[in-house]
C-alpha positions, 0 to 999 in steps of 0.5 A, spaced: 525 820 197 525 819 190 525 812 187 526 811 180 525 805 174 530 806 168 530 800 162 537 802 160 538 796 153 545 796 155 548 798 160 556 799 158 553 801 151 550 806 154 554 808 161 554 814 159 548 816 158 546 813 164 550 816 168 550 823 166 542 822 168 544 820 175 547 826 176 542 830 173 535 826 176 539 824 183 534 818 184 535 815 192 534 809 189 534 807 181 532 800 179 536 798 172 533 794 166 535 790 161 543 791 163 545 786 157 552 784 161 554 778 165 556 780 173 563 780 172 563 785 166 557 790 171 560 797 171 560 798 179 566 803 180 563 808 175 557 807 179 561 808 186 565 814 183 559 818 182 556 815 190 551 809 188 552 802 191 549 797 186 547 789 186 546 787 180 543 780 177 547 779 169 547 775 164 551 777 157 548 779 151 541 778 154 536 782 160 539 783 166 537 787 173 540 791 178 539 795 183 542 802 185 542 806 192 545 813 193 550 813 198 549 805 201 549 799 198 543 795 197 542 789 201 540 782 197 533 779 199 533 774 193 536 774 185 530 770 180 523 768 182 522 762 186 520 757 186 525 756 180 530 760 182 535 756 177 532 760 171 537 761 166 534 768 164 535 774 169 529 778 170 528 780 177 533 782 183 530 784 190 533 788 195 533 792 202 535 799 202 533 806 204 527 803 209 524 799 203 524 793 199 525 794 193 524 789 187 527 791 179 523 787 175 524 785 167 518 781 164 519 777 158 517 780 152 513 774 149 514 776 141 512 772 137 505 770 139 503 765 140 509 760 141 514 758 146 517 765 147 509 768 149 508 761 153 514 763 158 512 771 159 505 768 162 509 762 166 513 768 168 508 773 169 504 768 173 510 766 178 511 773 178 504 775 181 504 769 186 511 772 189 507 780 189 502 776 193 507 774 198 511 781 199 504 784 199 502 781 206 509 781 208 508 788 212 514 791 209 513 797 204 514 794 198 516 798 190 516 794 184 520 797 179 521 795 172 518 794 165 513 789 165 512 788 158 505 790 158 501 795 154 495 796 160 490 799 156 489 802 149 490 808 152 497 806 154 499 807 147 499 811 140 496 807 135 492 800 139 490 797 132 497 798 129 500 793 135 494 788 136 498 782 135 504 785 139 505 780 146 504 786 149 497 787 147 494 780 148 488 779 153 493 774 157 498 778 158 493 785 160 490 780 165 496 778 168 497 785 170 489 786 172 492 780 177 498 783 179 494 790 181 488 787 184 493 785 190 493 791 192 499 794 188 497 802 185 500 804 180 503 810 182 503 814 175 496 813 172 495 814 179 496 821 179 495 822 172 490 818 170 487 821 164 494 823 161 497 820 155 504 818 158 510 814 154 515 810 157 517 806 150 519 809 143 520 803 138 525 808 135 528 815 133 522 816 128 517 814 133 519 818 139 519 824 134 512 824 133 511 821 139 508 815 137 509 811 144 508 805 149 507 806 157 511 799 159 515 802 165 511 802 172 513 803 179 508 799 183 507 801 190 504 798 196 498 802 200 502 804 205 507 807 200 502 809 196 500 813 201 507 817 201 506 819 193 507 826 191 510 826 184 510 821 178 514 822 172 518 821 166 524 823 164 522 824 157 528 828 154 533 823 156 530 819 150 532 824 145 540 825 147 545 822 143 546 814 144 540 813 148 535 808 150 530 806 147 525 807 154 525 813 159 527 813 165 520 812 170 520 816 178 516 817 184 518 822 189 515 820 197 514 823 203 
């Protein structure tokens, strides 16, 4: 089974690019950030043409989160984090589909720091880790899927010194996820890959050229999916086509 992240900045902007990537890449599950469009304007038929069911949690303009699976439709456990499911920004969709719960997740970005906008990714984050905490002890097999908008060691980027002021580098932020991990939670790609240099997130064409990048894209598992990991990857060369986003699309590949 192969279960993939992808921040898409945009996903009727780039409707293309996404879909010529599932069609490419195959994923059975694909989780969706970032997709920038209200619910009524998500792109549904080109996901179906192509054989995906899909949920989605919109906003116009701004974030969003959805969910794909190939060849079903995913069943809706929960849109937005509780205890304050009313929050006006969404940021997290969770869901049943192919014998796992799967959970699309996009942490605020918290620029500038410090300020209102930075104080929201630490209240988010920390409702996030009391959410992770529950799912955990549920006894499902659980993927977390998303970009966490944290840069978790200096080794998760090109240049640390160059983004020492970046939301995505201060302690608060790199504690938040010590946090998140110490529940349990493997962090499939340094898992298998732990002392290579891996991106997810280029700034801009330049960046990617040189490979100046930020690995910000994860997929966390549980232990007991954990146990199931095979592969972990990125899909690197999506980042250089025409149009594209500025994150590549994250997978795991499962027993």
């Amino acid at each position: 089974m192969k279960i993939a992240s992808f921040n898409v900045n945009g996903v009727n902007g780039r409707l293309t690019r996404i879909v010529e990537w599932l069609e490419e890449t195959r994923p059975d599950i694909a989780c969706l950030q970032e997709i920038k469009t209200g619910d009524a304007s998500f792109p549904v038929s080109a996901f179906e043409a192509i054989g995906y069911g899909a949920i989605w949690h919109g906003q116009p303009k701004h974030h969003g989160v959805a969910i794909l699976a190939r060849g079903e439709a995913p069943v809706e456990i929960r849109r937005g984090l509780p205890p304050d499911e009313s929050d006006p920004q969404a940021r997290f969709l969770e869901a049943r589909t192919k014998g796992l719960r799967v959970a699309s997740v996009y942490l605020p970005n918290g620029n500038p720091q410090p300020g209102p906008k930075f104080d929201y990714k630490l209240a988010w984050f920390e409702r996030l880790v009391r959410h992770t905490q529950t799912l955990m002890e549920s006894g499902d097999d659980v993927v977390l899927a998303g970009d966490f908008n944290v840069v978790p060691t200096n080794a998760d980027i090109y240049n640390a010194w160059a983004w020492r002021f970046d939301a995505v580098l201060q302690p608060e932020t790199r504690a938040a996820y010590q946090r998140l991990l110490a529940q349990g939670w493997i962090d499939a790609t340094r898992h298998l890959h732990p002392n290579d240099r891996v991106y997810t997130f280029w700034v801009n064409e330049a960046a990617f050229r040189r490979n100046a990048g930020f690995r910000m894209d994860f997929l966390l598992l549980n232990p007991a999916v954990a146990g199931r990991l095979m592969r972990a990857e990125v899909d690197t060369d999506h980042r250089g086509r025409e149009r594209p986003s500025d994150h590549a699309p994250v997978w795991v590949e499962l027993r």
